[in-house]
Backbone as JSON, one array per atom type, in Angstrom:
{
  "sequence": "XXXXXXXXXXXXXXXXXXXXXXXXXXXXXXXXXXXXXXXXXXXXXXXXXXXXXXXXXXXXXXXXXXXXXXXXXXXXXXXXXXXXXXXXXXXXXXXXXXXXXXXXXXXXXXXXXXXXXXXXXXXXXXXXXXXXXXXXXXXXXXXXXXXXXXXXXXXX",
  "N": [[-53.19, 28.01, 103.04], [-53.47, 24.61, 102.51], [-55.86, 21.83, 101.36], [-54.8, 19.52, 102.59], [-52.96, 20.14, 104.31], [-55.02, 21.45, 106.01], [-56.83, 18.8, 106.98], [-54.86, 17.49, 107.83], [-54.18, 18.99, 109.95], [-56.22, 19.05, 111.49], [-56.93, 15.99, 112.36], [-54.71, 15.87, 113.71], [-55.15, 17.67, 116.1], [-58.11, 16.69, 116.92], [-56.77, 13.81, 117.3], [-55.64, 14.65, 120.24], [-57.89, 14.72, 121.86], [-59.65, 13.52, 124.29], [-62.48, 12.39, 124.5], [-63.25, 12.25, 121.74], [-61.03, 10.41, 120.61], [-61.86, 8.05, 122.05], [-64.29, 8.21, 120.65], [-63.84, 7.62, 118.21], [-63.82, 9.11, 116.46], [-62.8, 10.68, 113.17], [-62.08, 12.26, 109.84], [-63.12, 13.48, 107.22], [-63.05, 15.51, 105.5], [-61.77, 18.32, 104.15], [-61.6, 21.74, 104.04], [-61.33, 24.91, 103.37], [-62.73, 26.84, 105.58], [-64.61, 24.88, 106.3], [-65.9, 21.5, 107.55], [-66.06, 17.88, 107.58], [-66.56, 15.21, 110.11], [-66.62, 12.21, 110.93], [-68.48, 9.7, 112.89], [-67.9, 6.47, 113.78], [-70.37, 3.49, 113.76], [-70.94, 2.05, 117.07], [-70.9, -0.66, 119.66], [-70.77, 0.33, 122.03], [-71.88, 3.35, 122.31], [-74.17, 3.08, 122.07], [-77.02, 4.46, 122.7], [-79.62, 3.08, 123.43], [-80.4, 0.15, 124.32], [-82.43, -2.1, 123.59], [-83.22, -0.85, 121.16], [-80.92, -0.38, 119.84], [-80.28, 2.73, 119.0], [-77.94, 5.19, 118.56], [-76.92, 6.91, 121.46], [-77.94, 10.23, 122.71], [-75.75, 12.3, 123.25], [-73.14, 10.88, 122.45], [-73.97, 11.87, 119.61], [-74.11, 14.99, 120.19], [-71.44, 15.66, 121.21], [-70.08, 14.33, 119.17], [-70.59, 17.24, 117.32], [-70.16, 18.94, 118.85], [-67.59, 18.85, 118.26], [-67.13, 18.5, 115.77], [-67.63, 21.39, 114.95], [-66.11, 23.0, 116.38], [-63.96, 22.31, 115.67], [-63.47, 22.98, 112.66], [-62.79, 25.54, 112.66], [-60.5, 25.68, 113.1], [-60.28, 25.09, 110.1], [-60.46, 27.33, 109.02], [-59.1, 29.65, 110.23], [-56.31, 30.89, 109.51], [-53.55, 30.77, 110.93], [-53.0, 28.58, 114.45], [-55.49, 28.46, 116.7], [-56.86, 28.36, 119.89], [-60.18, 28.07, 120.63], [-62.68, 28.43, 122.74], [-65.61, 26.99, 123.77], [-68.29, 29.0, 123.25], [-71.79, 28.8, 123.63], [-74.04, 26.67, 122.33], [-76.39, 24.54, 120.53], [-78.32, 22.15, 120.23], [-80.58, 20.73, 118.02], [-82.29, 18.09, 117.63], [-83.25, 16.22, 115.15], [-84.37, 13.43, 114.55], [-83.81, 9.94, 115.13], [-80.53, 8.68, 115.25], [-80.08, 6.16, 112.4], [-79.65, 2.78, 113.71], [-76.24, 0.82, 113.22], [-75.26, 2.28, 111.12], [-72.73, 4.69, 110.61], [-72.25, 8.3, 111.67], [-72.37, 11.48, 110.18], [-71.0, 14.73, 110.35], [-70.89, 17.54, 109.27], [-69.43, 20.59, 109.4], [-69.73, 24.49, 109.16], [-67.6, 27.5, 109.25], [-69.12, 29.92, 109.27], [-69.06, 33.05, 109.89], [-66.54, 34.96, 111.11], [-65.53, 37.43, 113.41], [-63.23, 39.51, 115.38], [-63.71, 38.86, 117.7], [-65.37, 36.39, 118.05], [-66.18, 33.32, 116.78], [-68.88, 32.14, 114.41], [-70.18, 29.38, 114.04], [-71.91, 26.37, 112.31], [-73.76, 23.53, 111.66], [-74.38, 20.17, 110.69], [-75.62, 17.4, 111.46], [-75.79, 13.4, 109.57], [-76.76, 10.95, 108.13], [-75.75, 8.58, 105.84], [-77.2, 8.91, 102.48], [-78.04, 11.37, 103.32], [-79.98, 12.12, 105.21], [-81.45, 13.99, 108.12], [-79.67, 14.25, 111.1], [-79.41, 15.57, 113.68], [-79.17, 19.23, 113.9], [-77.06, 22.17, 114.64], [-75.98, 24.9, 116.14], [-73.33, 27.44, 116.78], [-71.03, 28.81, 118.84], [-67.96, 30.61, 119.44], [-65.2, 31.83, 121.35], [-62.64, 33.71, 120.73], [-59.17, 33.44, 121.55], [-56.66, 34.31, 121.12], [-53.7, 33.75, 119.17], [-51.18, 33.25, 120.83], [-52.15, 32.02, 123.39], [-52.07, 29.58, 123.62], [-49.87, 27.47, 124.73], [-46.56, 26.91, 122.95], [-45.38, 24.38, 122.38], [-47.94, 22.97, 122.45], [-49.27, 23.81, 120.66], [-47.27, 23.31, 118.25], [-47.71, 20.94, 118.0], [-50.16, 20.4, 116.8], [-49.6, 21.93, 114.76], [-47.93, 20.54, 112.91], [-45.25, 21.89, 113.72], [-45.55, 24.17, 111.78], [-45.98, 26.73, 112.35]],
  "CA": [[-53.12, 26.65, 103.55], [-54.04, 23.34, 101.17], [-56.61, 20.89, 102.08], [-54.24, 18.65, 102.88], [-52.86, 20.79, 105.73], [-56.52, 21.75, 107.02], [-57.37, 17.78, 107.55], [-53.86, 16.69, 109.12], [-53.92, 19.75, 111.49], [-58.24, 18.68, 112.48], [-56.46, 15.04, 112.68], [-53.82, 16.08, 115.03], [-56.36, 18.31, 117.08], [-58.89, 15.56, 117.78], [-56.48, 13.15, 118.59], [-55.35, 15.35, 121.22], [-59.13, 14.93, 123.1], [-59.7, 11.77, 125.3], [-63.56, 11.97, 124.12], [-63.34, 12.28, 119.92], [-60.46, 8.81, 120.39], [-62.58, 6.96, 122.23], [-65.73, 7.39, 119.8], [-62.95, 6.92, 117.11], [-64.04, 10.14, 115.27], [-61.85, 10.59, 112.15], [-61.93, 13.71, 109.28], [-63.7, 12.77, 106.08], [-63.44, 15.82, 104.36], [-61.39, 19.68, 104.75], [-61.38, 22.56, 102.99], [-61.24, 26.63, 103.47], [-63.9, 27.3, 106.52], [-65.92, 23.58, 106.41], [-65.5, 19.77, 107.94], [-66.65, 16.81, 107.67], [-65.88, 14.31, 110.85], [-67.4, 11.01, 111.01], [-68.54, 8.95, 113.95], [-68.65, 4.94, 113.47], [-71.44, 2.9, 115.08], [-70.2, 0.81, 117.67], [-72.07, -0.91, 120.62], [-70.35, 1.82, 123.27], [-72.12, 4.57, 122.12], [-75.65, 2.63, 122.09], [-78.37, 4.61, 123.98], [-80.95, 2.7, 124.01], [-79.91, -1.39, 124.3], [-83.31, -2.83, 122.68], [-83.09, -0.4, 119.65], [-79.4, -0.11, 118.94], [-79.94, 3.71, 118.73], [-76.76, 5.93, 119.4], [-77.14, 8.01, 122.6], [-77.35, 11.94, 121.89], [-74.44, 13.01, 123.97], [-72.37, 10.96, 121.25], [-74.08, 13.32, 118.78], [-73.44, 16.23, 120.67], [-69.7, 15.25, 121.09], [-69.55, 14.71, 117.37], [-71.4, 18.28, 116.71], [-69.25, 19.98, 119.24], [-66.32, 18.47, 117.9], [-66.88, 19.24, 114.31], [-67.74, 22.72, 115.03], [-64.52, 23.69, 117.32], [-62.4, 21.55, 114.93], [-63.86, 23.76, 111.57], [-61.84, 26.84, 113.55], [-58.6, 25.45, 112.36], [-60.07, 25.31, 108.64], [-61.19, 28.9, 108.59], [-57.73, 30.39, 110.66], [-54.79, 30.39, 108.67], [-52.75, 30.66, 112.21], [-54.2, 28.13, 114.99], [-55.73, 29.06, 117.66], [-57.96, 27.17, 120.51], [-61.37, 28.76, 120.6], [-63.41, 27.71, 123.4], [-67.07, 27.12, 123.21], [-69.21, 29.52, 124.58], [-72.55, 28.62, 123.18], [-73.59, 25.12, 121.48], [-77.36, 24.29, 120.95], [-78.16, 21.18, 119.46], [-81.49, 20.09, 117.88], [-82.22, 16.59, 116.87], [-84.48, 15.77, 114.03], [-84.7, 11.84, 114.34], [-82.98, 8.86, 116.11], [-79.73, 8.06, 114.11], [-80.09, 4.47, 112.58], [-78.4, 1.86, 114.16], [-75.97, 0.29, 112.6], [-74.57, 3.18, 110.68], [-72.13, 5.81, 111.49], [-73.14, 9.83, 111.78], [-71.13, 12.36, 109.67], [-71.03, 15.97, 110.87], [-70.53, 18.83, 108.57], [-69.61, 22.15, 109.89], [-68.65, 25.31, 108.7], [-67.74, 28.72, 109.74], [-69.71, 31.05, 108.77], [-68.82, 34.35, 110.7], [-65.6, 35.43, 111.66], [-65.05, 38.5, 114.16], [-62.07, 39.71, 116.48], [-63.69, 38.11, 119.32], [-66.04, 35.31, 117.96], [-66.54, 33.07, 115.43], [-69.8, 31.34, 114.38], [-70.3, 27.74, 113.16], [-73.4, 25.67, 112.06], [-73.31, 22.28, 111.41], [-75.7, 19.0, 110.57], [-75.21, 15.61, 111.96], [-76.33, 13.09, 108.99], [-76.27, 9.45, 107.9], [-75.56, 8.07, 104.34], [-78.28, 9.07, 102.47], [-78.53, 12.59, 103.56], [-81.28, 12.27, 106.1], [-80.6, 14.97, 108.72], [-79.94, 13.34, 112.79], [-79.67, 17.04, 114.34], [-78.46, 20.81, 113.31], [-76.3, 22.84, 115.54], [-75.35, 26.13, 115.8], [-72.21, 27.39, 118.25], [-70.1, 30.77, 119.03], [-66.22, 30.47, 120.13], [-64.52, 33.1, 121.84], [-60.79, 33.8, 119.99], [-58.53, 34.21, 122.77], [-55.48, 34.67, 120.69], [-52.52, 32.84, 118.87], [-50.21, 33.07, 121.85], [-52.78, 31.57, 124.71], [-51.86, 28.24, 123.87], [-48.28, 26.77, 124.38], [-45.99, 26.54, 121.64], [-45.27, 22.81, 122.01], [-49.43, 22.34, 121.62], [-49.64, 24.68, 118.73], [-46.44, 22.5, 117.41], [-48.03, 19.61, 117.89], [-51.17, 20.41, 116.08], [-49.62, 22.14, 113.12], [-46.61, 19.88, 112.39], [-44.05, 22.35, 113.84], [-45.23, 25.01, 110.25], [-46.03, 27.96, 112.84]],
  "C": [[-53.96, 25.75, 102.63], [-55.21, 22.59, 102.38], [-56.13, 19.81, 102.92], [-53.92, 19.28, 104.74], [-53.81, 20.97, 106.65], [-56.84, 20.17, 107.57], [-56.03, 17.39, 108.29], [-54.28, 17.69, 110.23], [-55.41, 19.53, 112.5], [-57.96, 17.22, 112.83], [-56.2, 14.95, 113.83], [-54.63, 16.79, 116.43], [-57.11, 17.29, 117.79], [-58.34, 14.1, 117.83], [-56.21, 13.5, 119.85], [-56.92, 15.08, 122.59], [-59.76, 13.18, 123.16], [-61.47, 11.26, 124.44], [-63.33, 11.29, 122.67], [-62.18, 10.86, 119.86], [-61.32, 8.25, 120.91], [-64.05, 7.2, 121.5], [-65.18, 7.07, 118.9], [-63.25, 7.66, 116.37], [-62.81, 10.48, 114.4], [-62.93, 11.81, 111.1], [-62.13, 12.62, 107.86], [-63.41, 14.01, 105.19], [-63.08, 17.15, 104.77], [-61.09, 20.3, 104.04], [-61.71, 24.05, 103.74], [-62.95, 26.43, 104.06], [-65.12, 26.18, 106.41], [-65.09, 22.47, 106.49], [-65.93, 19.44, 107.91], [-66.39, 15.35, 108.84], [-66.88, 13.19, 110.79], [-67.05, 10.35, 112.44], [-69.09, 7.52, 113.75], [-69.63, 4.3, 114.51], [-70.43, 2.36, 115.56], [-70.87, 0.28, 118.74], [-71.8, 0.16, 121.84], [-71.16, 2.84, 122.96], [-73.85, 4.35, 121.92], [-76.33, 3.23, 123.31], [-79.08, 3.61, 124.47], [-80.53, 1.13, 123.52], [-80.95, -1.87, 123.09], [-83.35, -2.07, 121.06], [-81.76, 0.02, 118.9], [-78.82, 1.59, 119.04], [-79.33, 4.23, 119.31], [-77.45, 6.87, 120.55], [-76.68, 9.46, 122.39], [-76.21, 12.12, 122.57], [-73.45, 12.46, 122.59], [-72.34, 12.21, 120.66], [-73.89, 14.05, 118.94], [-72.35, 16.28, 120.94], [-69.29, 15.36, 119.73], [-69.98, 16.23, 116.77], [-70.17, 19.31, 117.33], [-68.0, 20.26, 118.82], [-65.75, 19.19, 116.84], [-66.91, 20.79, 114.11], [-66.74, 23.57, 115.34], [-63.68, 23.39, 115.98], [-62.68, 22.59, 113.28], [-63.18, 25.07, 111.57], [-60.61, 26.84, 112.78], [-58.75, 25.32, 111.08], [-60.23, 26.43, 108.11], [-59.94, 29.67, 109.37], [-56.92, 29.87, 109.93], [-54.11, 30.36, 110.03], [-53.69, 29.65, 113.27], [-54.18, 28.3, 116.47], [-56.89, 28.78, 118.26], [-58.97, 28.29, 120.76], [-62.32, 27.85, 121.24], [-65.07, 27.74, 123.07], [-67.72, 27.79, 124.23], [-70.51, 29.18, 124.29], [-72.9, 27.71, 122.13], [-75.67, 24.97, 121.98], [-77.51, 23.27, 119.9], [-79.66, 21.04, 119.26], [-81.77, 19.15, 116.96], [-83.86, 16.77, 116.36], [-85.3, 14.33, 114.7], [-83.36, 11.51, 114.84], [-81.98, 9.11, 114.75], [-80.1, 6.53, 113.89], [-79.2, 4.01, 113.06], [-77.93, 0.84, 113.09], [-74.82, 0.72, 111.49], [-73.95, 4.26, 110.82], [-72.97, 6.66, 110.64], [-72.0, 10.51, 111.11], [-71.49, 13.58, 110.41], [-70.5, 16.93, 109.77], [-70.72, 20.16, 109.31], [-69.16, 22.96, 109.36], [-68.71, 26.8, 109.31], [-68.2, 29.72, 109.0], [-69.69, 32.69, 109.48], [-67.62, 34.31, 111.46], [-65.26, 36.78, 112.6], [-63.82, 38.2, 114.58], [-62.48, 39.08, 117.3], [-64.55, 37.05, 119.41], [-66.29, 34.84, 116.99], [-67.7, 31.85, 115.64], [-69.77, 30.41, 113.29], [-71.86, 27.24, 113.0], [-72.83, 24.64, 111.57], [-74.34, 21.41, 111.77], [-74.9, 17.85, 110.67], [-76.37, 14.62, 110.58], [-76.16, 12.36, 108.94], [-76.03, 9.39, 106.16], [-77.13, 7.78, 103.64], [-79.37, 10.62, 102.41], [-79.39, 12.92, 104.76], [-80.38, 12.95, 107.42], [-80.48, 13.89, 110.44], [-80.43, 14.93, 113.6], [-78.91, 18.01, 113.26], [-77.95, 20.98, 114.53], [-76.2, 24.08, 115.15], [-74.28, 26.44, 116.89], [-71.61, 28.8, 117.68], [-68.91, 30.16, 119.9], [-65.9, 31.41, 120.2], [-63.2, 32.79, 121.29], [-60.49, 34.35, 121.03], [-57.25, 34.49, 122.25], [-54.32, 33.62, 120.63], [-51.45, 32.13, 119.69], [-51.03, 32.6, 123.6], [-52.9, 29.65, 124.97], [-50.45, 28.32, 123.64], [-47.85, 26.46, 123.53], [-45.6, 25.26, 121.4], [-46.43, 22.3, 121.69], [-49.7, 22.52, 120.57], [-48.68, 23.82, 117.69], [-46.87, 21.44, 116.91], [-49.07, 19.95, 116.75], [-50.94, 20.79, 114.39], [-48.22, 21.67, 112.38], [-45.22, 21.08, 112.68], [-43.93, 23.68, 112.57], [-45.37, 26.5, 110.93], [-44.9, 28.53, 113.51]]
}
């Protein structure tokens, strides 16, 4: 599978989830077992009113996101992998003003789990949080073939 294929099918995926459209998260960057999703500022997603700064749950939405969604760059076949385990620790506030990228990648594949890690960052490099997470593989055929269609343009 090309890069090209890995970012439409993490496209098609997180439009599919009510959260990742409404923060407006979008795919910066896909390749063999690593993502890049970005989250733009916007005033919705403002924790804290007097300082602008995003509210963690965002971040942890964008962390969880990028992490699940990194699944479909590391399976050649796709296949929904729920989260069983997701721990997030934040460095520093994000600035306000500027969106958060997320890089994740899979680093451990088994039969029955695969592990991700992944850093929430701004432009600049400076870290917001790390993550780490574990997904249970429940198998190719535990999602419906019109979802799986949807997600991978109809190529499975």
């Amino acid at each position: 599978m090309d890069d090209k294929t890995r970012r439409d099918r993490v496209s098609r995926f997180i439009h599919t989830l009510n959260q990742a459209r409404e923060l407006g998260l979008s795919v910066t960057d896909a390749g063999e077992g690593h993502l890049t999703l970005c989250l733009p500022y916007s005033d919705r997603i403002i924790g804290n009113p007097d300082t602008g700064v995003i509210h963690g749950g965002a971040i942890t939405t964008l962390m969880d996101t990028a992490s699940g969604s990194v699944i479909l760059c590391a399976l050649e076949e796709f296949e929904l992998c729920p989260t069983l385990d997701l721990r997030v620790d934040y460095m520093r506030p994000a600035e306000p003003g500027k969106p958060v990228y997320a890089r994740a990648e899979a680093y451990r594949i088994t039969r029955n789990i695969i592990f991700t890690r992944c850093e929430a960052y701004q432009d600049g490099g400076d870290t917001v949080a790390n993550c780490v997470a574990t997904f249970m593989r429940i198998g190719r055929d535990a999602s419906p073939k019109p979802y799986r269609d949807l997600i991978t343009g109809g190529a499975e």
